[in-house]
N, C-alpha and C positions, 0 to 999 in steps of 0.2 A: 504494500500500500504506500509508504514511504518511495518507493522508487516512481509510481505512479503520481505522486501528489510533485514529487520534483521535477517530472519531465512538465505536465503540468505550468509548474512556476515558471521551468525553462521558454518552454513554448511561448506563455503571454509576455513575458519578458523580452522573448527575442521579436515577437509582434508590437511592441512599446515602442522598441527602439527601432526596428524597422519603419515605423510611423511617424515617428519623432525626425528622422533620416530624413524622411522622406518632406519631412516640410521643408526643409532647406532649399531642396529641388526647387526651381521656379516650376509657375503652373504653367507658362506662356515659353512652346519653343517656337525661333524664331530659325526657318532657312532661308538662307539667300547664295541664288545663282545669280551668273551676270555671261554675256555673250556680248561680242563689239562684231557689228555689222553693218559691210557696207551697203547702206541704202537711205532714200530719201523720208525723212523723216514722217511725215505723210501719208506715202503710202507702207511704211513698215507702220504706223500707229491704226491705219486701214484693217491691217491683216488679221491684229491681234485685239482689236475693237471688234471685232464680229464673228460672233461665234462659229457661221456659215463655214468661214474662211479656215479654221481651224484644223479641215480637212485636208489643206495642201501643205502642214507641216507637223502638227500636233501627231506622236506617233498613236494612241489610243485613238484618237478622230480617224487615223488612217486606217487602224488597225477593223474598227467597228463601226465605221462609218455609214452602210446601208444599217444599223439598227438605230442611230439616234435619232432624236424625235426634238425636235427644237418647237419656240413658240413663235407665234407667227412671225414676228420680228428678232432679229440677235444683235441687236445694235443699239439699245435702249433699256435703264432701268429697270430689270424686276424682269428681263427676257431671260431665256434659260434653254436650256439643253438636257435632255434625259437620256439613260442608255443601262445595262444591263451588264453587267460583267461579275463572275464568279457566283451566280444568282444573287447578287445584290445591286438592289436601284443606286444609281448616281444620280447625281446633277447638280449643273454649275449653273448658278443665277447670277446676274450683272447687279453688283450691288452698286456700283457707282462708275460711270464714264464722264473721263473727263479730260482731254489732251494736257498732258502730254502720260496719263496714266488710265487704267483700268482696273479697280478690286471686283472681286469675286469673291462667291461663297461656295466652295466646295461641300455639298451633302450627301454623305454614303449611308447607307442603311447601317445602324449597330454601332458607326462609330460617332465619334464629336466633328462638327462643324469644319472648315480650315478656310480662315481668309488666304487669300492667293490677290497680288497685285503685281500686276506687269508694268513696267512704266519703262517710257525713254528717254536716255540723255544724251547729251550731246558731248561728244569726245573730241582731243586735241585735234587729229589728222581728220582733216576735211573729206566732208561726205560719210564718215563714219559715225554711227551710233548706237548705245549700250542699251541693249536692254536688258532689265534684272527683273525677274522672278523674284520674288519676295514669299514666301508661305509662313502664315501664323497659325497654330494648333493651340488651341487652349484646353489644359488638362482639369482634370478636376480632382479634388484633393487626396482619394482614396490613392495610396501607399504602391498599388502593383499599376496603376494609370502612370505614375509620377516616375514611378523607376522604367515603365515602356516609355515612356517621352523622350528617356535617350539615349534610343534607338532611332526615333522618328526620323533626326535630320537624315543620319546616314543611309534606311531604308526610302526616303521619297525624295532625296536632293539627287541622286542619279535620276529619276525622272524627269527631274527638270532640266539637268542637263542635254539630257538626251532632247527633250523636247524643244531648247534655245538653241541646240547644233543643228536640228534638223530646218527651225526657221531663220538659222544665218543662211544654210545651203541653198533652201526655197527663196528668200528673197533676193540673194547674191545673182541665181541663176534666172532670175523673171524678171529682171530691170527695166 
């Protein structure tokens, strides 16, 4: 009984200090990608204001392209895009457009929220321009969220990278 009532002690005690840990974690990860490409500023802000357009460089939009379901417009406010993958609903809503940026809200079924903001800036070497991916996940306080938070940048910052090479290649090669 004695070895029972210690493991016991052990247990909540190591769940104490695992939770105690764990608040130190911030709740808020923050990833940022960045890609410098050559293109006119305008029409690279065109590509990635519309969600339509997504499909000549976004590698999921390419990937699953005849399933998405967009709303009537992808160029305004509160438009979105829906699609399917691993039997769980996506969808990205336009929470805000506005030159020389675009946030988004990424919503997956089961998991939390992620704002996403694309924006562009303008770099030393003429005709070239940065765009940086931005992605915020906000966790919420429970102990095994906080310690998966960091994992998050290194599991979904290869996406974006992947996804800002594929639209230096698209916009470099459609001038």
């Amino acid at each position: 009984m004695k070895v029972v009532k210690g493991a016991i002690v052990v247990i909540i005690g190591l769940f104490i200090f695992l939770t105690l840990i764990s608040l130190l974690i911030p709740s808020r990860i923050v990833t940022v990608r960045a890609e410098t490409v050559q293109a006119d500023s305008i029409r690279l802000y065109n590509e990635i204001a519309d969600l339509r357009n997504w499909k000549h460089w976004h590698p999921v939009f390419i990937q699953d392209s005849a399933k998405m379901n967009f709303s009537e417009s992808s160029t305004h406010v509160n438009d979105y895009v829906e699609w399917s993958s691993n039997n769980k609903k996506n969808k990205i809503v336009i929470s805000e457009i506005k030159f020389p940026y675009i946030k988004l809200l990424l919503q997956r079924e089961g998991e939390n929220d992620m704002e996403n903001i694309l924006t562009l800036r303008q770099v030393q070497e003429q005709g070239n321009m940065q765009v940086q991916w931005t992605s915020i996940a906000k966790q919420k306080w429970y102990p095994w969220e906080k310690f998966s938070g960091i994992f998050i940048e290194k599991m979904s910052g290869s996406g974006y990278e992947a996804a800002l090479a594929s639209l230096k290649v698209y916009a470099e090669s459609h001038q």
